[in-house]
C-alpha positions in Angstrom: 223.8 -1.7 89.9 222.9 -2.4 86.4 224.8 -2.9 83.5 224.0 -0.2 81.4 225.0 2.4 83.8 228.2 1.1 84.7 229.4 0.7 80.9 228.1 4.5 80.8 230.1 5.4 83.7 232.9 3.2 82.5 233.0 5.4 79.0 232.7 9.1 80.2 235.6 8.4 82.8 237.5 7.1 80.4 237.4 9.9 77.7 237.3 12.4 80.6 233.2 13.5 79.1 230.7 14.6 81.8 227.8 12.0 82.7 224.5 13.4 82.7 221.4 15.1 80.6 222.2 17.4 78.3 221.6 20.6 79.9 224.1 19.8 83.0 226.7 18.4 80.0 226.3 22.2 78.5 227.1 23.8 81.7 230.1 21.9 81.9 231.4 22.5 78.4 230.4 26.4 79.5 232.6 26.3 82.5 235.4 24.2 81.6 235.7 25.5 77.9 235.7 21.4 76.9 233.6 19.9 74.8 231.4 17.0 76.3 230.4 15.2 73.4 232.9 12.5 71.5 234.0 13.7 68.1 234.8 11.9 64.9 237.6 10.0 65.3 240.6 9.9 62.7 241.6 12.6 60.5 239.3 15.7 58.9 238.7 14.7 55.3 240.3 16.3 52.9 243.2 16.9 54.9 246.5 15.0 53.3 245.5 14.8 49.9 247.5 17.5 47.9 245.2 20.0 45.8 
C-alpha cells in the first residue's frame, strides 16, 4: 500500500474526519451534522484581550 495513503488514513482516523472527495465529505457533514474539514487550531483572535 503506499505511503501517502496510509499517512491519510492514519490522519482522518485520528481526528475522527471522513476520507474521501469532497462531495462524499459533504454528505457526511449533511448527515452527521459534523464538520469534515480540520479547523484552525488554538484560540479565535481577539478573544482574551480586554476591550
Amino acid at each position: 500500500m503506499d505511503e501517502a495513503l496510509l499517512a491519510d488514513i492514519r490522519s482522518t482516523a485520528k481526528s475522527g474526519m471522513a476520507l474521501g472527495n469532497e462531495r462524499f465529505k459533504q454528505e457526511v457533514a449533511d448527515l452527521t451534522g459534523r464538520w469534515q474539514h480540520p479547523e484552525k487550531r488554538g484560540r479565535p483572535k481577539g478573544q482574551g484581550k480586554p476591550a
